[in-house]
N, C-alpha and C positions, 0 to 999 in steps of 0.2 A: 508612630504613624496614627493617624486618627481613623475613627469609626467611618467617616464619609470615605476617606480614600480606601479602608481596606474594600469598602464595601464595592467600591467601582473596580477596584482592584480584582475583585474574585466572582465579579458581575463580568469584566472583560474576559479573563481567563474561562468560565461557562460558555460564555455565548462565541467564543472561541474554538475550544471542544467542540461546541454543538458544530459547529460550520465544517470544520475539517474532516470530523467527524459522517456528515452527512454529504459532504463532497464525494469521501471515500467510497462510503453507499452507495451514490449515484451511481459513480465511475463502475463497481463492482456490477452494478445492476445495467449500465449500457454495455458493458460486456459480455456478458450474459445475455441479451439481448441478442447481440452483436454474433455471439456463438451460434445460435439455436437458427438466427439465418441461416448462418452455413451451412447447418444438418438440414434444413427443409431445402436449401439449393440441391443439394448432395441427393438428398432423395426426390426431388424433380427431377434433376438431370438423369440418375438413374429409372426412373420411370419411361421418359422420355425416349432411351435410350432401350428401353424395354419395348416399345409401341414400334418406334420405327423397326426396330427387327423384326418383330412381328407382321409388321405392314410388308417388309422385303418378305419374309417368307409366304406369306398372302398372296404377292403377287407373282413371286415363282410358282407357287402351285397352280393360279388360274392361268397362267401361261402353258402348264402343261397339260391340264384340263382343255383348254382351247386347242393343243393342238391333236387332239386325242376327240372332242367332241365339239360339236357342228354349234356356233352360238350365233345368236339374230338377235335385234336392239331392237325392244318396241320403240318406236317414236314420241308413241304418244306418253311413255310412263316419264321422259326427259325431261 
């Protein structure tokens, strides 16, 4: 085998490596990506999920606050 051919020979074989190599990468790292969406959806949703309860309990209490105490709407603060 001659010096020019090992040389393209093991020039392929590198720049080979390098490609699959950093495909792999990629792949490992849009997944990872891919993951930590999920945790930030999970903890929106349970946020979310947190507020509107809150909100429900909110307005069962002004509901029995209204009917327990006499409430009048300025006009003008609307």
């Amino acid at each position: 085998m001659s010096t020019k051919s090992k040389i393209t020979f093991f020039t392929t074989v590198a720049v080979t490596a390098g490609v699959v190599y950093g495909v792999h990468w990629l792949q490992k790292t849009e997944q990872q990506q891919m993951h930590a969406g999920v945790l930030r959806d999970a903890e929106r949703m349970r946020v979310r999920k947190e507020r509107e309860l809150e909100l429900i309990a909110q307005q069962e209490l002004q509901k029995q606050y209204e009917k327990v105490q006499t409430v009048t709407r300025d006009e003008s603060e609307s």
